[in-house]
N, C-alpha and C positions, 0 to 999 in steps of 0.2 A: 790420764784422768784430767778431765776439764774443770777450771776452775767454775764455780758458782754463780752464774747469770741471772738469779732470781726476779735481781732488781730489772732487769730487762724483758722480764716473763707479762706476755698482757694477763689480768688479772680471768682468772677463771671464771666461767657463767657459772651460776649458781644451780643445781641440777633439781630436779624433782618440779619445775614451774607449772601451774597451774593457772586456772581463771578465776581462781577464788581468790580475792581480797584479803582474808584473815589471812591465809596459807602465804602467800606471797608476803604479806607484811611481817609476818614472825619468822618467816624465811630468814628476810633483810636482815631481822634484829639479831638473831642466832648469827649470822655472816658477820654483823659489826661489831658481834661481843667476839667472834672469834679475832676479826682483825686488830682491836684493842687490846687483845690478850698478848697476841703476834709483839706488837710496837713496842707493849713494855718489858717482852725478852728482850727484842733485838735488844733495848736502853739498858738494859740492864747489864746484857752483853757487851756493849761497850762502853761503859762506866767498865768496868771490871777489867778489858782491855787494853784502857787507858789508866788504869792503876788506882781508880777513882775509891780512896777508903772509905766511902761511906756510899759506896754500892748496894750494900742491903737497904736502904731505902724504897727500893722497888718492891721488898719483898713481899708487904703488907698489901700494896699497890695489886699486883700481881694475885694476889690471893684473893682478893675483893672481885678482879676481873675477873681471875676463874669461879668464880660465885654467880656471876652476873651470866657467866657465860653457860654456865649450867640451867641455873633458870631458864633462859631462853632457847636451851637446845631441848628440855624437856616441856617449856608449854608449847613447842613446835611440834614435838610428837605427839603430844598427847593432844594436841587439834587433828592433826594425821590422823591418829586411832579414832577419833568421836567424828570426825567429818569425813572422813575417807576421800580426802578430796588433792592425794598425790598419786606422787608414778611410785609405785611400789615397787617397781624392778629397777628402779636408781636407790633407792632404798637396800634393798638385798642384795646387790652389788656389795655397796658402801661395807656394809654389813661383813659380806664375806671375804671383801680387799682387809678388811680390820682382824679379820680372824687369825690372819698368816700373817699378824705384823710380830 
């Protein structure tokens, strides 16, 4: 088994791109609530690592992100449903990789 290269992985393009402005910008926002969510695992993760007793400080942190981050993956879709204006077969992909997790 090989250790974990993430940090050397180039960041993935963001799939479903369009020409439409609104789409692509709530794209981005969804993208950035997910990688803010991402940061305050890793820290959390290693606060806890390092032994750090007042680790749960993240927690509330974390719980605010996944809020932020929900909002913005649902006004992402629901511009998708009213605008129809993605690739709907990177969608049901997504969709059905999720299904068998």
């Amino acid at each position: 088994m090989h250790p974990d290269n993430s940090a050397e992985k180039p960041a993935a393009k963001a799939p479903g791109r369009s020409g439409c402005g609104d789409h692509n910008s709530l794209l981005e926002e969804f993208g950035a609530a997910v990688r803010e969510l991402l940061e305050l695992h890793e820290q959390q993760w290693s606060a806890i690592v390092d032994g750090d007793n007042d680790c749960y400080r993240f927690d509330l942190l974390i719980h605010m992100a996944n809020e932020k981050k929900q909002l913005a993956k649902y006004a992402y879709l629901r511009h998708v449903e009213a605008h129809g204006c993605s690739d709907f077969n990177a969608l049901n992909q997504t969709r059905t990789r999720s299904d068998y997790r």
